[in-house]
C-alpha positions in Angstrom: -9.7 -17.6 1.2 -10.3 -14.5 3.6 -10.3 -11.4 2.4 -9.4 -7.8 3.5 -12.9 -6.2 5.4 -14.3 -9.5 5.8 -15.3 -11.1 9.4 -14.3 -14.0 10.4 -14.7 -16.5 13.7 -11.3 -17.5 15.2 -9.9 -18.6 18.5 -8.2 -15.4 19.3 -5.8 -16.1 21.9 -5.2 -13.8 25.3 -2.8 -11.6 25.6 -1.0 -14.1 28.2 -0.4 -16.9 25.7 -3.0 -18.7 28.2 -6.3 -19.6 26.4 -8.2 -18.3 23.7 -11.7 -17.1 23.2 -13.8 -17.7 20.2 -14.7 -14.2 18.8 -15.3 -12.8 15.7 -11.9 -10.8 14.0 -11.5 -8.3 11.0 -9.4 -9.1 8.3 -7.4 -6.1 7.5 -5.3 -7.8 5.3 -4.0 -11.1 3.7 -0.1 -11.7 3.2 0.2 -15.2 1.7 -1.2 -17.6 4.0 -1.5 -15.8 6.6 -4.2 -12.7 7.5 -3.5 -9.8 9.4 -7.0 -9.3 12.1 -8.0 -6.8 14.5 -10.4 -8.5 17.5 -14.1 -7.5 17.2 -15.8 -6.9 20.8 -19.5 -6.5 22.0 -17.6 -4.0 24.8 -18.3 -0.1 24.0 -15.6 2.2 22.7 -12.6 3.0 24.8 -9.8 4.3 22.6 -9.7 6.5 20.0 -8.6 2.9 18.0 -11.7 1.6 18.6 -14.2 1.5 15.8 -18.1 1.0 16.5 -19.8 -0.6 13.4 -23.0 1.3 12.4 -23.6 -1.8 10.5 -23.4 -4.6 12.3 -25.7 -6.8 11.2 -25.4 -6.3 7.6 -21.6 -7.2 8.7 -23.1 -10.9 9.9 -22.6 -9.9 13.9 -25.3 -11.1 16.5 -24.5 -7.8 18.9 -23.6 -4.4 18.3 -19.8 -4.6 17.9 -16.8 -2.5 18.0 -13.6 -2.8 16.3 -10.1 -2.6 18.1 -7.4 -2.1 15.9 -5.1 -1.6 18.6 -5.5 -5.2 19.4 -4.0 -6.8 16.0 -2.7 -10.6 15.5 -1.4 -12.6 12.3 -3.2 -16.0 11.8 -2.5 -18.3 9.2 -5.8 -18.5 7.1 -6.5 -22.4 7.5 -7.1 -21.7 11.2 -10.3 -19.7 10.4 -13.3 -21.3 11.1 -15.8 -19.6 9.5 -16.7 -16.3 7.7 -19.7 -14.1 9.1 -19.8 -11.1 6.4 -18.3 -8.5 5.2 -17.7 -4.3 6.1 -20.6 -2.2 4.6 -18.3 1.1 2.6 -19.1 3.2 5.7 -17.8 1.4 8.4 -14.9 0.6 6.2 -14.0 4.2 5.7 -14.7 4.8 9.0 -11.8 2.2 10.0 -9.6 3.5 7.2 -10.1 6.7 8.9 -9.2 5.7 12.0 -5.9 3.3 11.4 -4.1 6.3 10.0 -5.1 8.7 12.5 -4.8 6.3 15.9 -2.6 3.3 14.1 -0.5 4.1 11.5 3.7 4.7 12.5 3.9 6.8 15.1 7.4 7.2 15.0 
């Protein structure tokens, strides 16, 4: 069972409903059976959403990697295919810090 600031692989589908890629995904958090995941990208930065993990490896990654957690899906857990690691405390505050300055209601 996945759990909240773990990585995972998953098909991550496109934005188009056409395709998928395989790519690793942070779980931000677990609601039954499904989990709530923000995509995890070897591209740089680009909003102030976006998350670079100091600890990347320790995470499990093969690439420096950056979080987007602008770019959030639900997933029921059995379609998980495999879990690479878990957040070190610093780049889990770092995203905590983040999602409620960038994410959080903005309404």
């Amino acid at each position: 069972m996945p759990r909240a600031g773990e990585l995972w692989l998953i098909d991550f589908p496109f934005s188009s409903g056409v395709g998928s890629k395989r790519r690793p995904a942070l779980v931000l958090w677990v609601d039954g059976p499904d989990a709530v995941m923000a995509v995890v990208t070897s591209a740089g930065r680009r909003s102030d959403s976006d998350v670079p993990l100091r600890d990347w490896e320790e995470a499990g990654l093969l690439a420096p990697s950056t979080v987007r957690l602008r770019r959030v899906d639900t997933f029921e857990t059995s379609l998980l295919i495999r879990r690479l690691g878990r957040l070190t405390e610093h780049d889990a505050n770092e995203l905590r810090g983040a999602w409620k300055r960038a994410v959080g209601p903005q309404f």
